[in-house]
C-alpha atoms as an extended CHARMM CRD file, in Angstrom:
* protein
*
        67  EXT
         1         1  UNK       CA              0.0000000000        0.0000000000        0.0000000000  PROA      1               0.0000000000
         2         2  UNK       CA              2.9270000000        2.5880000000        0.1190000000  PROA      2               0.0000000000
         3         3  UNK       CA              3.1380000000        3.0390000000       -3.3550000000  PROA      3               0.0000000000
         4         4  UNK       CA             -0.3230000000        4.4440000000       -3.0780000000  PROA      4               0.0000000000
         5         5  UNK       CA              1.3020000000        7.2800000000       -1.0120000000  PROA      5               0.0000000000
         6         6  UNK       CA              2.2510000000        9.0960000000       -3.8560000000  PROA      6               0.0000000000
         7         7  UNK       CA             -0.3630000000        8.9890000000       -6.0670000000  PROA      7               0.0000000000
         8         8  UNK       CA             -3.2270000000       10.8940000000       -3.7780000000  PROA      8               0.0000000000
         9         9  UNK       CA             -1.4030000000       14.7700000000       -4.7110000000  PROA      9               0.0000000000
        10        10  UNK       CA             -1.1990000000       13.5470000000       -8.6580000000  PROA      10              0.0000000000
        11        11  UNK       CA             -4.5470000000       12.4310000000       -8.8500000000  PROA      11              0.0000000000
        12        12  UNK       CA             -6.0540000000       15.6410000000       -6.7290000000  PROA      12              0.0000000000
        13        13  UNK       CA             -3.7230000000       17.7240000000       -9.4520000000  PROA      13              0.0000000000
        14        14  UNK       CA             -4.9600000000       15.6810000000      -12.7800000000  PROA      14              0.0000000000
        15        15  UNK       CA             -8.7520000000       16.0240000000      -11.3920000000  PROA      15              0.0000000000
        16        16  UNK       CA             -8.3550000000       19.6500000000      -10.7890000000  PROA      16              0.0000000000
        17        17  UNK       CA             -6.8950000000       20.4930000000      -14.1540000000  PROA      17              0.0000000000
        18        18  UNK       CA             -9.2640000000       18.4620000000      -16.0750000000  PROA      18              0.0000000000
        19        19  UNK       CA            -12.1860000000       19.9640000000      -14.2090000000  PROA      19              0.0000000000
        20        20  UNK       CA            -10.6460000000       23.2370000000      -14.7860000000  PROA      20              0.0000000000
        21        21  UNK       CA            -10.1450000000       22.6880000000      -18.3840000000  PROA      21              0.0000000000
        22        22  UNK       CA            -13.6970000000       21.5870000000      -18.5760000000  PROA      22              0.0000000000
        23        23  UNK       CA            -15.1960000000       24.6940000000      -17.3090000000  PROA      23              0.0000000000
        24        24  UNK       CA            -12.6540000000       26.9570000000      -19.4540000000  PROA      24              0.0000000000
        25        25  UNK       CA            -14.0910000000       24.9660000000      -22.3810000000  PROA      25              0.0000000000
        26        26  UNK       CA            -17.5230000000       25.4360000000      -21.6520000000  PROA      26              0.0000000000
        27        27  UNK       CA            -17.1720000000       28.9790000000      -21.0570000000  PROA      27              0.0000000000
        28        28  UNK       CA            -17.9060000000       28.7700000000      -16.9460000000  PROA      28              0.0000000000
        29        29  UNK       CA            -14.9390000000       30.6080000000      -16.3070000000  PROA      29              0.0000000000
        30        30  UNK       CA            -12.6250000000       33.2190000000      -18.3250000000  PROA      30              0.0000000000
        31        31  UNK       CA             -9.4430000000       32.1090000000      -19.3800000000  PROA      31              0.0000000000
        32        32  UNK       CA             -7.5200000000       34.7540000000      -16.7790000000  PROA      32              0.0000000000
        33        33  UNK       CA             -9.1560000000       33.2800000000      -13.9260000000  PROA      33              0.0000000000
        34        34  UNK       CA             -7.9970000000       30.0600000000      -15.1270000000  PROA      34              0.0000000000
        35        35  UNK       CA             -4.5390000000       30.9010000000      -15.5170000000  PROA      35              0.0000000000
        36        36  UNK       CA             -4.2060000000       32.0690000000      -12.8030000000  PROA      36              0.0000000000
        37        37  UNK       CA             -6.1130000000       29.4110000000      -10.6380000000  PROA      37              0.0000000000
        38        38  UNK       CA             -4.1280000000       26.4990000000      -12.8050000000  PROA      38              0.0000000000
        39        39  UNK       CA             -0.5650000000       28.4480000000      -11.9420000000  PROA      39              0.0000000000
        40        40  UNK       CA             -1.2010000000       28.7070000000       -8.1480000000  PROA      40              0.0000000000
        41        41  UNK       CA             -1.9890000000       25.1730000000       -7.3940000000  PROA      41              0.0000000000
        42        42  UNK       CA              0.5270000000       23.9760000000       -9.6650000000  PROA      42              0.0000000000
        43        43  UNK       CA              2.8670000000       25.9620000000       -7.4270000000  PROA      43              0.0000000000
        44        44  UNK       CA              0.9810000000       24.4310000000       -4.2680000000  PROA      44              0.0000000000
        45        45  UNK       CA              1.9270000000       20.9000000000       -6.3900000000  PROA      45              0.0000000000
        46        46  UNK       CA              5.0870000000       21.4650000000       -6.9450000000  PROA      46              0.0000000000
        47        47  UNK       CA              6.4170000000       23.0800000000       -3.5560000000  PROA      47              0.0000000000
        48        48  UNK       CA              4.7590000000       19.8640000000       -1.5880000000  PROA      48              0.0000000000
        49        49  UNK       CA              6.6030000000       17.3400000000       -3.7330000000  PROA      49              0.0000000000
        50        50  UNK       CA              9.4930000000       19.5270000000       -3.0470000000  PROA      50              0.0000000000
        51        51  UNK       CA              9.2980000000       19.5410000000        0.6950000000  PROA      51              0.0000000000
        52        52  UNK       CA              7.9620000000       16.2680000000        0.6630000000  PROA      52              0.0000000000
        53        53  UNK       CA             11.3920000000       15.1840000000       -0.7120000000  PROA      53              0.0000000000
        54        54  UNK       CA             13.9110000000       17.3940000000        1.5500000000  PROA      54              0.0000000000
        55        55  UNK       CA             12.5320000000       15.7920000000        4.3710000000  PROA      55              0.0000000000
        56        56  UNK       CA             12.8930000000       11.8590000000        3.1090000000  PROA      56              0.0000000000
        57        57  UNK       CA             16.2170000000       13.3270000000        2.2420000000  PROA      57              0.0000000000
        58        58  UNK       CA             17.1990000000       14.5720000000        5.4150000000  PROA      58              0.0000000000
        59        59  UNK       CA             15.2450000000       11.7160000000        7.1050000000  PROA      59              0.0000000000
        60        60  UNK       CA             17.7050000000        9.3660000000        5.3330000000  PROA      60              0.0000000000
        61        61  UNK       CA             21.0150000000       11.8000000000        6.2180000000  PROA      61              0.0000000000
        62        62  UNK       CA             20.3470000000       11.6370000000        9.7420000000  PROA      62              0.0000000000
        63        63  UNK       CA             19.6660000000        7.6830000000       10.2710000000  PROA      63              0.0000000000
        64        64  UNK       CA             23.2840000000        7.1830000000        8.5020000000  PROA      64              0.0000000000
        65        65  UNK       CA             24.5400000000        9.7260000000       10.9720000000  PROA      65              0.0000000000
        66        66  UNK       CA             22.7830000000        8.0130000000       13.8980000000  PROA      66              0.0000000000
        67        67  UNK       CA             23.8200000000        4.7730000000       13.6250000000  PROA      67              0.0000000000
């Protein structure tokens, strides 16, 4: 079941943008709103995979310096 860890923040990001793309395409929303709604949690995206990997990197640096 770990591998399903990393698939919950891709799957929330893929739903968003397709549900975002959907209501660009129909018109529900105009396409600055979009941009900038698509950009910020895209950001959010990228900045959690980002800290999510500093700290299983300096998880991992301080075990080898504990033992």
């Amino acid at each position: 079941m770990k591998w399903l860890n990393g698939f919950r923040k891709w799957s929330m990001a893929v739903i968003f943008l397709t549900v975002a793309v959907a209501l660009l395409l129909v018109g529900a929303i105009p396409s600055v709103d979009w941009l900038s709604n698509v950009k910020d949690v895209m950001v959010a995206f990228m900045a959690t995979n980002i800290g999510e990997h500093l700290i299983s990197t300096v998880k991992g640096w301080y075990e080898q310096r504990k033992v």
